[in-house]
N, C-alpha and C positions, 0 to 999 in steps of 0.2 A: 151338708151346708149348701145355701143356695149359691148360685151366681150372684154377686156382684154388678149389678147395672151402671155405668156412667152416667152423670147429671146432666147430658146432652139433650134428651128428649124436651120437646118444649110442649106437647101434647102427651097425656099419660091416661087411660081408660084402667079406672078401678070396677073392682067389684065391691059385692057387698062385704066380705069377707076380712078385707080392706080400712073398712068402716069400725072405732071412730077418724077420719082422715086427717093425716099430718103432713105434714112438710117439713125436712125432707124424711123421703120413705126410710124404713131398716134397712131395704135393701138395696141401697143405694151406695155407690163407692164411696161419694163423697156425703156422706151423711151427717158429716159436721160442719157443713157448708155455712150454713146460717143458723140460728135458733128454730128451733121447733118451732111449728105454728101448726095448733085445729084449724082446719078449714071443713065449712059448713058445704055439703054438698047436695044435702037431703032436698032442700027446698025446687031449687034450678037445674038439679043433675049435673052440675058443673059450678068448679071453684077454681081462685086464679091464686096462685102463691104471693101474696105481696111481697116478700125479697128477692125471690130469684124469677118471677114470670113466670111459670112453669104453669101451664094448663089442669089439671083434672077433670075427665068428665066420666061419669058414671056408665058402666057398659051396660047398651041395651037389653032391654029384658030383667032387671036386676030389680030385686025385692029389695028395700030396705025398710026394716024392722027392727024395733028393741033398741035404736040409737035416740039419740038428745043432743 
């Protein structure tokens, strides 16, 4: 089982693996903080969580492929 992260972070670097991207993450302590929300990263390489602020940006170098 992974670690458990706290929803502290206000910047958070995914990868593609990552990807379709939600908020909040699985792996997150608090993962029932708010409703799920897609957020779109493919475009900008960076999405903003509209309930809780929380950053996403796509880590450098990162291929994405096969998403929508």
């Amino acid at each position: 089982m992974s670690e458990l992260k706290e929803n502290t972070q206000r910047v958070i670097e995914v990868g593609a693996a990552d990807l379709p991207l939600h908020c909040p993450m699985p792996d997150m302590m608090k993962w029932n903080a708010h409703p799920r929300v897609f957020l779109p990263i493919d475009r900008t390489g960076e999405a903003l969580c509209p309930y809780c602020g929380t950053q996403y940006r796509l880590k450098a170098g990162e291929v994405i492929s096969g998403h929508h």
